[in-house]
C-alpha positions in Angstrom: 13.5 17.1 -25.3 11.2 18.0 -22.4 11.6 16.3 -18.6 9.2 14.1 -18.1 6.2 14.8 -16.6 5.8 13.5 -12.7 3.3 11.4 -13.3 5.4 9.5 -16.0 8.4 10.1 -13.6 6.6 8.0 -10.6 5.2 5.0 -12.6 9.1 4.8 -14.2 10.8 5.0 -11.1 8.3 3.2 -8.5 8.5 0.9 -11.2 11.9 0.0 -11.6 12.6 -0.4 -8.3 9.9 -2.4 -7.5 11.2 -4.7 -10.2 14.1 -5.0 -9.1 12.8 -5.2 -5.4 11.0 -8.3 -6.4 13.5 -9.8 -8.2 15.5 -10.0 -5.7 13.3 -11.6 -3.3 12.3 -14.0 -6.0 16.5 -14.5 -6.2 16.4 -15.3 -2.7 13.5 -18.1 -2.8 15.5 -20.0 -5.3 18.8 -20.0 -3.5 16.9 -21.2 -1.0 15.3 -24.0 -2.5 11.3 -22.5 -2.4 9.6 -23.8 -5.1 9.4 -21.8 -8.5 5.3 -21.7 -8.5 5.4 -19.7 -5.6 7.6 -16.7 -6.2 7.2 -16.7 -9.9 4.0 -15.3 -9.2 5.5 -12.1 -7.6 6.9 -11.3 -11.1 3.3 -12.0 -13.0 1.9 -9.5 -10.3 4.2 -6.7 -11.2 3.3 -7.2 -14.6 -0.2 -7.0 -13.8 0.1 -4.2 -11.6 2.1 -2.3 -13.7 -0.8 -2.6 -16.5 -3.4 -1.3 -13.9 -1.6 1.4 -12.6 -0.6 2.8 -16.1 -4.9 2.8 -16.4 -5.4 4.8 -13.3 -2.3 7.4 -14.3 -3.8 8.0 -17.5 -7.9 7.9 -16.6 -8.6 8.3 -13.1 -9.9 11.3 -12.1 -11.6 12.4 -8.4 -14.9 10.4 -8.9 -12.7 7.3 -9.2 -10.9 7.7 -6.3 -14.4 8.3 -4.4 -15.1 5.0 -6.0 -11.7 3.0 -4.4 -12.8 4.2 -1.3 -16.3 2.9 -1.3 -14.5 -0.2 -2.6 -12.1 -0.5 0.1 -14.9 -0.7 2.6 -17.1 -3.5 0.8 -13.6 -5.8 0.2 -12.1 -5.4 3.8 -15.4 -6.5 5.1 -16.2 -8.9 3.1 -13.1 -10.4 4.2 -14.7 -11.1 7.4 -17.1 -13.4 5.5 -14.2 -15.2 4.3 -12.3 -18.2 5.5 -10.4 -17.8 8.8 -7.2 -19.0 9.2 -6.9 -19.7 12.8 -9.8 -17.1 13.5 -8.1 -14.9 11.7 -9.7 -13.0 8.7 -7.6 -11.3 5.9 -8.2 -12.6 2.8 -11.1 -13.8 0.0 -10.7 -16.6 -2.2 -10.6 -16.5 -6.1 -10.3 -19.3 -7.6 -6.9 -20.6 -7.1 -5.8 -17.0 -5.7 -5.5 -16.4 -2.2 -5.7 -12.1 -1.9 -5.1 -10.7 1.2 -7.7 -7.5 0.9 -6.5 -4.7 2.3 -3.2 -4.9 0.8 -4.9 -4.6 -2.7 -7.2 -2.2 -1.6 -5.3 0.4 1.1 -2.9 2.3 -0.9 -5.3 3.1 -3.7 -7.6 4.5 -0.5 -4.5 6.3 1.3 -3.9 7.8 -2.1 -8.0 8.4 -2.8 -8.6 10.1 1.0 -5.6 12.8 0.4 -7.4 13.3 -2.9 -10.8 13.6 -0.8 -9.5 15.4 2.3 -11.6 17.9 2.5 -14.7 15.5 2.6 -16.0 13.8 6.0 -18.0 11.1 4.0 -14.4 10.6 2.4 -13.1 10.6 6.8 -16.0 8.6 7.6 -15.1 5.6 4.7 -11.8 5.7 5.7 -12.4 5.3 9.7 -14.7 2.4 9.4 -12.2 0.3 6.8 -9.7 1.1 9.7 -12.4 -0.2 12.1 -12.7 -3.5 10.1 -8.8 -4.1 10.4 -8.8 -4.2 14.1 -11.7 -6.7 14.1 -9.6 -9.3 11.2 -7.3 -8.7 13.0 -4.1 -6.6 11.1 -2.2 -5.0 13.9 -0.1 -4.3 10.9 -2.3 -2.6 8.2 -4.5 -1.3 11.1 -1.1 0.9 12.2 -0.2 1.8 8.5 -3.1 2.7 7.4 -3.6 5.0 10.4 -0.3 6.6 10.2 -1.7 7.3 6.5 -4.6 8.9 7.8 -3.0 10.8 10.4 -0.6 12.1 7.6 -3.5 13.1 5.3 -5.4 14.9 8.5 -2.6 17.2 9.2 -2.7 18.4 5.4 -6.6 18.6 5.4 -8.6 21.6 5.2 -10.4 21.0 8.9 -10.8 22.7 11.8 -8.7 22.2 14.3 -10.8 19.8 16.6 -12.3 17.4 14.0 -8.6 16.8 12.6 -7.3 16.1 15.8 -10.8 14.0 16.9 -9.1 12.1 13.5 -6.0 11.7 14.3 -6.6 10.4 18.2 -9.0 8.0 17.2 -6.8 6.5 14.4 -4.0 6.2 16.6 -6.6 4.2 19.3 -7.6 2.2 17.1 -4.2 1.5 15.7 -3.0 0.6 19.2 -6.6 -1.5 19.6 -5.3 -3.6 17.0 -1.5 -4.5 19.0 -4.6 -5.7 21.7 -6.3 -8.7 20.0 -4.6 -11.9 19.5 -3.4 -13.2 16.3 -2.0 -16.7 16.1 -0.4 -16.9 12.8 3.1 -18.1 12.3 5.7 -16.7 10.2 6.3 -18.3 7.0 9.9 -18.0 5.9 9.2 -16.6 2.2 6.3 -14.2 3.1 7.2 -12.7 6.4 10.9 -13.9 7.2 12.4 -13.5 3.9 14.8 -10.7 5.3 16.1 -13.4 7.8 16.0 -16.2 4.5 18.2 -13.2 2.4 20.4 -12.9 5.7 21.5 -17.0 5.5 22.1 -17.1 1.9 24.1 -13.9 2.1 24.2 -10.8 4.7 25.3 -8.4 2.0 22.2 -10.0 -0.4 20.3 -9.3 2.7 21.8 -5.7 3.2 21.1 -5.0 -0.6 17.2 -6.3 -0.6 16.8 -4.0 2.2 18.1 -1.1 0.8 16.8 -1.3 -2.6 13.2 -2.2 -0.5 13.4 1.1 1.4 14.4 3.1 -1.7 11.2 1.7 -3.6 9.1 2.4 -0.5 10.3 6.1 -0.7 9.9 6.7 -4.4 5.7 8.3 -3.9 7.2 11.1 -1.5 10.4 11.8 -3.3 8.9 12.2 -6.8 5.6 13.7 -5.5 7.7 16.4 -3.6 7.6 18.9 -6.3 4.2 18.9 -7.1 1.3 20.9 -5.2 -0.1 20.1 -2.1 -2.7 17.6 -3.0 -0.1 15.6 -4.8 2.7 16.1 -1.9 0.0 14.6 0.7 -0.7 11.8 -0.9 3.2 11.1 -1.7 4.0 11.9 2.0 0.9 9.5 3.1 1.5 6.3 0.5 5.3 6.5 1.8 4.2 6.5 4.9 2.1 3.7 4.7 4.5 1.7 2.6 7.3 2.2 5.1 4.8 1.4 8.3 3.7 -2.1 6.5 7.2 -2.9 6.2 8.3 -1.6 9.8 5.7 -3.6 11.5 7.3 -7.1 10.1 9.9 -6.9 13.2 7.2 -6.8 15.5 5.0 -9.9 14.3 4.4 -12.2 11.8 3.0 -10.0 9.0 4.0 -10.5 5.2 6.9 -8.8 4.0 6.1 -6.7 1.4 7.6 -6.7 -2.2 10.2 -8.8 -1.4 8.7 -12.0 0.0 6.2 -14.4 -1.6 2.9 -13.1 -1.6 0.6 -11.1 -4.7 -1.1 -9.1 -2.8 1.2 -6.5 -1.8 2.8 -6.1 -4.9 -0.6 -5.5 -6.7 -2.1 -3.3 -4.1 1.3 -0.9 -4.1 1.2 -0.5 -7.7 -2.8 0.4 -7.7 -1.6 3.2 -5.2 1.3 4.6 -7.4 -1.5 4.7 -10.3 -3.8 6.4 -8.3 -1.5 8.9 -7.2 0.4 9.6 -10.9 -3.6 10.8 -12.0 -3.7 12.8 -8.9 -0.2 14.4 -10.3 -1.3 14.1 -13.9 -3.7 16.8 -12.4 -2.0 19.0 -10.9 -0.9 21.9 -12.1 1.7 21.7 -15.0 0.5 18.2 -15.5 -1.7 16.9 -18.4 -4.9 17.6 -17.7 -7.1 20.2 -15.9 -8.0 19.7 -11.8 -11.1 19.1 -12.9 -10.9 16.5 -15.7 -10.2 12.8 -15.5 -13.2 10.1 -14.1 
């Protein structure tokens, strides 16, 4: 019986662990007493996500990620149009869901740009979505998602000045975003559920961490074998993963994966798909470079 190919080997693993990540912060809110209709929804957006990420592993192809960029640009700013909270803007309403944008829409993009690297239209998309975090503001996302691009520009084909033009003017506006106020407070499911884990148990605490962190590396780990298109955007979706979850213990930004909140969840899982295509591609995967959508 044949290994199975990287591609399959990323959705199975990211997979699992984000279950299990997830589970455990849905453990967490009901030893705590939040109430079911909240974190029960984590679980139905792992579901979901998992069904949309097993589409983009098995259809995507270089034209859709040129297409998740473009998105990423329309849905960030359109989130400005949406309603504040506190003058804050992040999120657009569906119905009864509340979606914080750019963690839907980011990873797919980290993932699309490393597939795009080579293509300033594909610099210039990315820039101005980073451009429309610092104005919500998301000192958070603004500082993962340029550590993403930064990641990506070292691995570009550029000259030497335009990638590090890139890289200084992600990191300014990353530090841009620390600069503007943002008034929300933490909610104790979304962006303290570390500290909630820590008073129900500091070894439950210690355990959603780890398994968190493990999750958050599964892109680069799995991705490391592949060629260079697929190790850069491995290296760059970690990256971001691992920056979004970092920045939680320096404001009140949600926890990702583990506390209450859709989004996330979603969004990380539309990355993984994007990037199992981009390794379906690769050499020794299922299809031709230059196949896919």
């Amino acid at each position: 019986m044949s290994a199975p190919r990287p591609s399959s080997r990323l959705v199975l693993i990211y997979g699992l662990l984000a279950l299990l990540t997830v589970a455990l912060g849905c453990l967490v809110c009901g030893l705590s007493g939040v109430a079911a209709a909240s974190w029960l929804r984590n679980l139905i957006a792992w579901t979901v996500g998992a069904v949309a990420a097993g589409g983009l592993a098995a259809m995507a192809g270089r034209r859709t990620a040129m297409i998740l960029l473009g998105v990423a640009v329309v849905v960030v700013g359109a989130s400005l149009a949406g309603a504040p909270q506190q003058g804050v803007h992040r999120w657009l309403d569906l119905g009864p869901l509340h979606i914080n944008v750019a963690f839907v829409a980011l990873p797919a993009a980290v993932v699309a740009l490393a597939w795009h690297r080579e293509r300033r239209l594909a610099w210039g998309l990315v820039l101005a979505v980073q451009g429309l975090l610092v104005v919500q503001p998301d000192a958070s996302q603004a500082t993962a998602f340029g550590l993403a691009l930064g990641v990506v520009a070292l691995q570009a084909p550029l000259s030497t000045r335009l990638r590090y033009g890139i890289i200084g003017l992600a990191t300014a506006l990353a530090a841009a975003s620390w600069l503007r106020p943002d008034p929300l407070e933490a909610i104790p499911e979304v962006e303290g559920i570390v500290g909630l884990a820590y008073a129900v148990s500091p070894v439950l605490a210690l355990l959603a961490v780890v398994v968190l962190v493990a999750t958050l590396l599964a892109p680069v780990l799995v991705a490391g074998s592949a060629d260079r298109q697929g190790q850069t955007g491995g290296l760059a979706l970690s990256a971001y993963f691992l920056t979004a979850a970092a920045t939680t213990l320096f404001g009140a930004f949600p926890m990702p994966l583990l506390g209450v909140g859709m989004s996330p969840i979603l969004g990380f899982w539309l990355g993984v798909g994007l990037l199992a295509a981009t390794l379906r591609q690769s050499p020794g995967g299922a299809a031709s470079p230059a196949s896919g959508s």
